[in-house]
C-alpha positions in Angstrom: 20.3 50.7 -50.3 19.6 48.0 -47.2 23.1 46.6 -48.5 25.3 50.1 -48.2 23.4 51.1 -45.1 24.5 47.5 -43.4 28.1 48.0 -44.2 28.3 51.4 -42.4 27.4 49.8 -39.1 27.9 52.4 -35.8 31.2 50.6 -35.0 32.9 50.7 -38.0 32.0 54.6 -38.6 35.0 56.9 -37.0 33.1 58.8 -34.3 34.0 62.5 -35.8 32.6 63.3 -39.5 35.2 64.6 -42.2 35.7 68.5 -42.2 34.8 68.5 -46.0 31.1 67.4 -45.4 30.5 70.1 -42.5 29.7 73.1 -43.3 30.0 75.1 -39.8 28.5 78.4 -41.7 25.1 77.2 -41.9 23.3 78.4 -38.4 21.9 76.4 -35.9 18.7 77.0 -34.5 18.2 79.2 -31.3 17.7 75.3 -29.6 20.6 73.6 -31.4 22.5 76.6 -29.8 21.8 76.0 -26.2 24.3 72.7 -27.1 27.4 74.4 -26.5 26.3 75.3 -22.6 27.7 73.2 -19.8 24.5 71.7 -18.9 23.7 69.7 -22.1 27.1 68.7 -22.5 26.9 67.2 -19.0 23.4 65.5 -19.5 25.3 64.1 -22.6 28.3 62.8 -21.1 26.3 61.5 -17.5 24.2 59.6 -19.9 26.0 57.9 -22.4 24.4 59.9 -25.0 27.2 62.6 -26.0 28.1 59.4 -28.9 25.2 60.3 -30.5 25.8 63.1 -32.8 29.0 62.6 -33.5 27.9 59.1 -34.9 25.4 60.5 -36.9 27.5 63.3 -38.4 30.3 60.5 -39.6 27.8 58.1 -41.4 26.1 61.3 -42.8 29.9 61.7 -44.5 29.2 57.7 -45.9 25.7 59.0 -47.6 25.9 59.2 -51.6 22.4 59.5 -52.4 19.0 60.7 -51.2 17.4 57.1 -50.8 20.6 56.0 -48.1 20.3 59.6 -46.8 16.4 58.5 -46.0 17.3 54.7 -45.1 19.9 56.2 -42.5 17.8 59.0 -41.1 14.7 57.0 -40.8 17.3 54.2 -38.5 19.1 56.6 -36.8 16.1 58.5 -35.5 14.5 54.9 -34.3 17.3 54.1 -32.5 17.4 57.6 -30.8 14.4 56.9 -29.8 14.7 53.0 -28.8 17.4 53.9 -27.0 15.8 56.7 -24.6 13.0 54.5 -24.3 14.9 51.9 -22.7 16.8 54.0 -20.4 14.3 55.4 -19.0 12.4 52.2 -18.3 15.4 50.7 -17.1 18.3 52.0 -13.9 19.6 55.1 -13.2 23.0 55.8 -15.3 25.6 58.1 -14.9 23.8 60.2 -11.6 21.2 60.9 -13.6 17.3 59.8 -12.3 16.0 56.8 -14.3 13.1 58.0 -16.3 14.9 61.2 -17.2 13.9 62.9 -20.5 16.6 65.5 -21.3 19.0 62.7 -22.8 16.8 62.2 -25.6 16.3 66.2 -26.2 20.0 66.9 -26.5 21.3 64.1 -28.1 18.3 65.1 -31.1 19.5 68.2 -31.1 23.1 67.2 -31.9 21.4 65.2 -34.8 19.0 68.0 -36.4 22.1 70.4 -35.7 24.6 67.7 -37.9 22.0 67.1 -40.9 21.7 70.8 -41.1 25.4 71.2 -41.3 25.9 68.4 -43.4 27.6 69.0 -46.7 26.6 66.5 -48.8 28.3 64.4 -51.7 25.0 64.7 -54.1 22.4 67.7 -54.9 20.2 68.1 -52.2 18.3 71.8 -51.8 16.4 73.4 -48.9 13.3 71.8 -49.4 14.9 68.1 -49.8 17.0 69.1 -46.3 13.5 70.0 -44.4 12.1 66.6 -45.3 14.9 64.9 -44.1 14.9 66.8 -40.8 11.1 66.6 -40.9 12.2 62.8 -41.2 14.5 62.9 -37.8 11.9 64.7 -35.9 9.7 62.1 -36.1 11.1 59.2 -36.1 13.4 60.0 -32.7 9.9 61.4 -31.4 8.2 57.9 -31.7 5.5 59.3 -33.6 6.8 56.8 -36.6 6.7 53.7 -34.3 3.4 53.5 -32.8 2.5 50.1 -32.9 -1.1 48.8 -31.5 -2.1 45.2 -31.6 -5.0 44.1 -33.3 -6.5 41.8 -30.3 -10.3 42.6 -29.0 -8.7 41.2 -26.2 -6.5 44.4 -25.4 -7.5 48.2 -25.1 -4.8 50.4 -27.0 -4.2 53.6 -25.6 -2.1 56.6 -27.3 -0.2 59.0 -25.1 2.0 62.2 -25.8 4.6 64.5 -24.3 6.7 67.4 -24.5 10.2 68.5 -24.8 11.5 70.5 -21.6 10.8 74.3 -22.3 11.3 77.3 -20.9 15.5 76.5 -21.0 16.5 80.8 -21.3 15.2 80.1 -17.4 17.0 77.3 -16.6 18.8 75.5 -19.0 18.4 72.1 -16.4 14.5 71.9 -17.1 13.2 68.1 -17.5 9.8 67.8 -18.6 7.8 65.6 -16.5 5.2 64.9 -19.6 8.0 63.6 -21.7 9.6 61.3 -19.3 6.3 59.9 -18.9 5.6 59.1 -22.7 9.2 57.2 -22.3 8.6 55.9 -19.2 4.7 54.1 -20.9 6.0 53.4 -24.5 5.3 49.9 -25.0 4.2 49.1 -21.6 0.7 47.3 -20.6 -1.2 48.4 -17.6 -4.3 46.1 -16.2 -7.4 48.4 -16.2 -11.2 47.7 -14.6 -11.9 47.3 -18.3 -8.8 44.4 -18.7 -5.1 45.1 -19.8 -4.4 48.0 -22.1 -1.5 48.6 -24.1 0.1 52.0 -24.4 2.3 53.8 -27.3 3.4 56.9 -26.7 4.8 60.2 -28.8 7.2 63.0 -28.1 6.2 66.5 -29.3 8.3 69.3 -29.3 7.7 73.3 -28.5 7.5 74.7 -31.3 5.2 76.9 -33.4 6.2 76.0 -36.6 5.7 72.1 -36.5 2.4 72.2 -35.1 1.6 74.4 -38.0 2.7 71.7 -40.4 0.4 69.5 -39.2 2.6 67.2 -36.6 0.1 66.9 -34.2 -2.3 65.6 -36.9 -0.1 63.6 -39.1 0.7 61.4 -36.0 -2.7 60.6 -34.3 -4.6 60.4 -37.7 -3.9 56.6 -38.6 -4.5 55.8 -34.7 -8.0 57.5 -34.7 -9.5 56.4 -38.0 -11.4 52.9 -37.6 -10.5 49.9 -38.0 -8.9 47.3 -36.2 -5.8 49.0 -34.6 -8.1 52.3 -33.7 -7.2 53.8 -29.7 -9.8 53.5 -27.1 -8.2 56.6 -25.9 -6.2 58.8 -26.2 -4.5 61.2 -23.6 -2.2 64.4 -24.3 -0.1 65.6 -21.7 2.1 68.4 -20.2 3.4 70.5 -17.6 0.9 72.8 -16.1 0.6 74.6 -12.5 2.8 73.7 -9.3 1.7 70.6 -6.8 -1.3 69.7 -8.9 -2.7 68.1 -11.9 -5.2 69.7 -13.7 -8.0 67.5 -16.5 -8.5 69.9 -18.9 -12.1 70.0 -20.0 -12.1 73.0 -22.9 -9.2 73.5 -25.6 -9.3 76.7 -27.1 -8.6 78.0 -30.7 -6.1 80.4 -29.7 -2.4 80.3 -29.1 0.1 82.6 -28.0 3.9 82.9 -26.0 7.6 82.1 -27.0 8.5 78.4 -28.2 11.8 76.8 -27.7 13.3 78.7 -31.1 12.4 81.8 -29.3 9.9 82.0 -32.3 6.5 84.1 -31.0 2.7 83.7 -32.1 -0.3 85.7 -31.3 -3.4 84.6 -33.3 -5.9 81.9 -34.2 -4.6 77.8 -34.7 -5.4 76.8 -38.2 -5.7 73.3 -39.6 -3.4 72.8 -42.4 -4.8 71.6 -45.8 -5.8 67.8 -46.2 -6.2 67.1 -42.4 -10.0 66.5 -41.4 -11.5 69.6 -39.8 -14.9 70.7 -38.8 -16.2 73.9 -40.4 -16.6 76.3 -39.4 -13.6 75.8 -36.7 -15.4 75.6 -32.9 -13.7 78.4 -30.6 -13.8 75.8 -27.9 -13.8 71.9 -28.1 -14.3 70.1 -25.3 -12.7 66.8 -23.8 -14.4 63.0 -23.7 -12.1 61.8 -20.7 -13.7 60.3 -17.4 -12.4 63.5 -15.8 -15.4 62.5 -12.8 -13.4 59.2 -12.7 -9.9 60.4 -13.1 -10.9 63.2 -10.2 -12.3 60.2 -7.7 -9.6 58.0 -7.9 -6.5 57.7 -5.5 -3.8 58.0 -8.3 -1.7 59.7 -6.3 0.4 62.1 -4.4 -1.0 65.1 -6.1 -3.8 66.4 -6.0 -5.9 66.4 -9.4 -8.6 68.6 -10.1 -11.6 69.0 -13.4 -10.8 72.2 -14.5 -13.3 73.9 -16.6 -12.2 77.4 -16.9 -11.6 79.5 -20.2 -10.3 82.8 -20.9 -13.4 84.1 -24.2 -14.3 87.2 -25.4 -18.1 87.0 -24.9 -20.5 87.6 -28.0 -21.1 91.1 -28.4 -18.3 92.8 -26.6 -14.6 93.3 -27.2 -12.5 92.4 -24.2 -11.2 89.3 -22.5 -13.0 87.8 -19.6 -12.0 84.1 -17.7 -15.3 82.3 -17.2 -14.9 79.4 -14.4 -17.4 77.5 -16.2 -16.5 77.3 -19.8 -17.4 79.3 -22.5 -20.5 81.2 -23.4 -22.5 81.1 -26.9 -20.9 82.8 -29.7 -17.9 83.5 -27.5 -14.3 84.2 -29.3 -11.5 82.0 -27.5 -8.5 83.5 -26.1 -7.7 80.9 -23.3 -9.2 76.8 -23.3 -8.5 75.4 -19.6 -4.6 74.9 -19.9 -3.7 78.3 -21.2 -3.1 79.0 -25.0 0.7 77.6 -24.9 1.6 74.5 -27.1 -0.3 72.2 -24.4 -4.0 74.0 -25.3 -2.6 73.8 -28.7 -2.0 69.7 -28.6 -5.3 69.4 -27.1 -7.2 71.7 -29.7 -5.7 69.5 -32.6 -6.5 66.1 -31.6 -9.8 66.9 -30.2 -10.8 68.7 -33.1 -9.7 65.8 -35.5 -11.4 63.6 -33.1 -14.4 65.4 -33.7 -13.9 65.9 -37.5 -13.5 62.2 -38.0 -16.8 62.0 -36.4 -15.2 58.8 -34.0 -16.7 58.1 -30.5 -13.1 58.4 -28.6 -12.4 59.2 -25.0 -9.9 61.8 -25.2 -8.6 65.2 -23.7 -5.4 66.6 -21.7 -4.0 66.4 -18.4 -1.3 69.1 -16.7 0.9 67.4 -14.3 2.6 69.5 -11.6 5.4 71.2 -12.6 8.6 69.0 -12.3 11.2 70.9 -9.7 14.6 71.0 -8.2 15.5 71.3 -4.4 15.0 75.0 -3.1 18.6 74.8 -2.5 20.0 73.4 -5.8 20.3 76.7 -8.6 22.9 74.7 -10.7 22.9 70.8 -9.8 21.6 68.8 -12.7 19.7 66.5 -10.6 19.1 66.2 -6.4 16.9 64.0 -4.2 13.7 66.5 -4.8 14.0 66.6 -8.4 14.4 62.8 -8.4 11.0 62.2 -6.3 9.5 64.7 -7.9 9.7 63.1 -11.1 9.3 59.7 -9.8 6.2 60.9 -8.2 4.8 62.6 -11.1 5.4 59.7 -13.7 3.4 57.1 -11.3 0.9 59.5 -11.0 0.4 59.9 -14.7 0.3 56.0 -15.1 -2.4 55.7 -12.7 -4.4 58.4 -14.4 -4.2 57.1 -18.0 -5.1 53.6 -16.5 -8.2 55.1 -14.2 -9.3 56.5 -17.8 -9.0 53.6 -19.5 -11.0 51.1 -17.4 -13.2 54.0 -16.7 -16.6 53.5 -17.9 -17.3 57.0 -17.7 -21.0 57.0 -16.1 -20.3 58.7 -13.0 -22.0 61.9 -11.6 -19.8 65.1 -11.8 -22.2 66.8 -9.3 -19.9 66.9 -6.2 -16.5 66.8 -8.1 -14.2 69.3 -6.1 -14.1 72.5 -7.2 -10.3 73.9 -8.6 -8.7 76.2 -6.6 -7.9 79.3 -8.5 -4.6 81.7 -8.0 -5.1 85.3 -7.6 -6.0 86.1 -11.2 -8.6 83.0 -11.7 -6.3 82.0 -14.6 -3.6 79.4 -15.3 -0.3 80.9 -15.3 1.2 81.0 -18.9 3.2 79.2 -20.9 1.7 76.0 -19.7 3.4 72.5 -21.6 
């Protein structure tokens, strides 16, 4: 298998697949869609990235069985994500802003869209397809490659982020959380409590995945004890305009329109054969240093403790926002960062967290959300957009290492109090 794989090295592959193993009549997905726009095709090309899924589709053409269809699935989707990794960390290319996170999310959409497409040489049904895309998901998301090292010596600290969202808006959106996962991946930060190593994890915004147990499958081995077990963990996303918010409750409720333009209204469940509490908590709350977090200068933005929820208190029937957190034997309909994917994230791993019964410091932080120039309604970058996200990835940094060398003592007496909009609630979808 190693052997076959070897010889079909990226160079020797023509950069266009065979028409007999594409079938163009299967459908793409409402995201794999969105690839034919201008936009993408222009991230694609500024970045060096456009190679990608043509690549991909020709060695797909080379695959005769279902262990080099793994074996090449499996590289290609760690090179995906080697690759983003190191361009982000690295210069700007092509115009665009170093650290920017929409090369990775086209180019794995021109991979998922190919292996759907592909027509291939041996038997392979529906269910044997989804585990191979299952397959790409997660090893271009760098959930596959988390690495920790064993030392005492070295705190290990697991971060995540999200795919841009939101794109029916404006197809341009970057994602300020998920250029900050590739802008930590691998990285060590020096901490009050000594130098900390950080992995980080891609998520994307969908329903369906979450539902399968992503979130859980991925943070599981990194939570359990032993030798390689996080100090902390930290999920991340964009939430509100000019601030970052430390979420304090996650709720058990989701709602909105994904990526897929799929829709959910209802309760999160925890698939079968992930750890859970039962019965499920409406609200779980976080184990950050939020006091600490709060204090410190991390940044240009302002960041705030937020402790509101959104519950339908015990004994009646409608919704009410409470600016405290919830009240006993409420029903959830909101934790602190909405009920979008990002509440979502932060309900799974807390939960686990709590179900593996492990003493983790661990919760969610919104950054500010990530925007162009007033001005620019079709550039694909500008000098705003390119502070702003320069700004907002420091700032995240310097928050994740405030928590880690956080010893977590300090009084939340006189913590400021968040500033609320006009309807006391944060607007939704939040990511």
């Amino acid at each position: 298998m190693l052997a076959t794989l070897t010889l079909l090295s990226p160079a020797a592959v023509a950069a266009t697949p065979r028409a007999d193993c594409v079938d163009p009549s299967v459908q793409p997905t409402v995201e794999e869609q969105r690839l034919t726009a201008e936009v993408p095709q222009q991230i694609l090309r500024a970045s060096g990235f456009d190679d990608v899924g043509p690549r991909f589709a020709a060695r797909l053409c080379s695959v005769t069985d279902q262990d080099d269809a793994e074996e090449l699935i499996a590289t290609e989707g760690d090179r995906l994500w080697e690759r983003a990794v190191a361009q982000a960390q690295g210069d700007a290319v092509g115009g665009l802003p170093a650290g920017d996170d929409r090369p990775l999310y086209w180019a794995r959409l021109t991979m998922t869209k190919a292996l759907r497409q592909w027509k291939s040489e041996f038997s392979l049904d529906q269910g044997e397809r989804d585990a191979l895309l299952w397959s790409l998901e997660q090893h271009s998301r760098g959930q596959t490659s988390i690495d920790f090292p064993p030392s005492d010596g070295i705190k290990r600290v697991l971060v995540s982020g999200f795919d841009p969202f939101q794109l029916n808006d404006d197809i341009r959106r970057s994602n300020p959380s998920g250029a900050s996962a590739l802008a930590l991946d691998g990285t060590v930060v020096m901490t009050d409590a000594g130098p900390a190593r950080i992995e980080t994890a891609m998520f994307p915004v969908l329903w369906t995945p979450f539902e399968q147990g992503m979130v859980e499958k991925t943070f599981l081995p990194h939570l359990v004890p032993g030798p390689r077990q996080v100090d902390i963990f930290v999920t991340v996303s964009q939430g509100r305009p000019d601030r970052f918010d430390v979420e304090h409750w996650n709720g058990r409720w989701h709602q909105g329109v994904d990526n897929n333009d799929e829709t959910r209204l209802g309760t999160i469940s925890v698939p079968e054969g992930i750890p859970t509490v039962t019965p499920a908590p409406e609200f779980v709350p976080t184990t950050q240093a939020y006091a600490d977090i709060v204090r410190a200068d991390t940044g240009r933005f302002p960041a705030y403790h937020n402790t509101e929820v959104t519950e339908i208190p015990a004994g009646q029937t409608e919704p009410v926002d409470q600016p405290d957190g919830p009240t006993p034997g409420s029903v959830a309909r909101a934790g602190g960062g909405g009920s979008y994917l990002s509440n979502e994230i932060a309900y799974r791993t807390t939960l686990l967290r709590d179900a593996l019964g492990v003493q983790l410091r661990g919760g969610h932080v919104h950054t500010p959300v990530l925007t162009f120039a007033p001005d620019n309604l079709t550039e694909v970058t500008d000098p705003v957009f390119e502070q702003n996200l320069h700004d907002i990835v420091s700032q995240v940094r310097n928050i994740v290492t405030v928590a880690t060398g956080a010893d977590g003592t300090a009084s939340v007496l006189d913590l400021p109090r968040s500033p609320r909009d006009h309807t006391g609630r944060l607007p939704e979808p939040s990511m």
